[in-house]
C-alpha angles and dihedrals in degrees: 000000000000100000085053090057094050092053091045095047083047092052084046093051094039091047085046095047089051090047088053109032113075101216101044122088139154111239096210122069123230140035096295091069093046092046088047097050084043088055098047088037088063087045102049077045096055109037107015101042103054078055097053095042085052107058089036102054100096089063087040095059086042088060100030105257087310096124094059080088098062080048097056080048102061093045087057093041084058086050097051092045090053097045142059091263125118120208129187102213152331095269079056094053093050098051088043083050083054099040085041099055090038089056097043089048102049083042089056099046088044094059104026110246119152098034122125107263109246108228 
């Protein structure tokens, strides 16, 4: 059930992001391409990303956690490549990764996901 909520709250953000940011599209119309990026957003999240912070954090530290930006970027770059969304640039990307991790973030604390379940 959690792991529903999580896509869902993903296909919400990304919808909202699309919606904000002038330069990304979907180029499909309709729910199934939103669901899909959201899928292969939490994927590229969960498995691509540690990765990237990894073997970036010595340049992240150098700029003070900065560059955790470019790498939002480029997860959402991968995202964009393997979906039906269109970008306009990496300056774009960049902006839609900000405006992505602000919304999810303000969606999640909305509804409470994340938080350590009270027994």
């Amino acid at each position: 059930m959690y792991l529903l909520l999580r896509w869902l709250l993903n296909a919400v953000a990304l919808w909202l992001t699309t919606e904000i940011v002038p330069g990304i599209t979907f180029t499909e119309p309709g729910l199934w391409p939103i669901l899909i990026a959201a899928l292969v957003l939490g994927l590229v999240n969960a498995v691509v990303r540690p990765v990237m912070i990894l073997l970036t954090l010595p340049l992240t530290i150098l700029t003070l956690g900065l560059f955790l930006l470019v790498v939002n970027g480029l997860s959402l770059s991968i995202v964009v490549a393997l979906t039906p969304m269109a970008v306009t640039g990496f300056g774009t990307t960049i902006l839609a990764a900000l405006v992505l991790t602000l919304i999810s973030t303000a969606l999640n604390a909305l509804i409470g996901v994340g938080r350590e379940r009270e027994l």
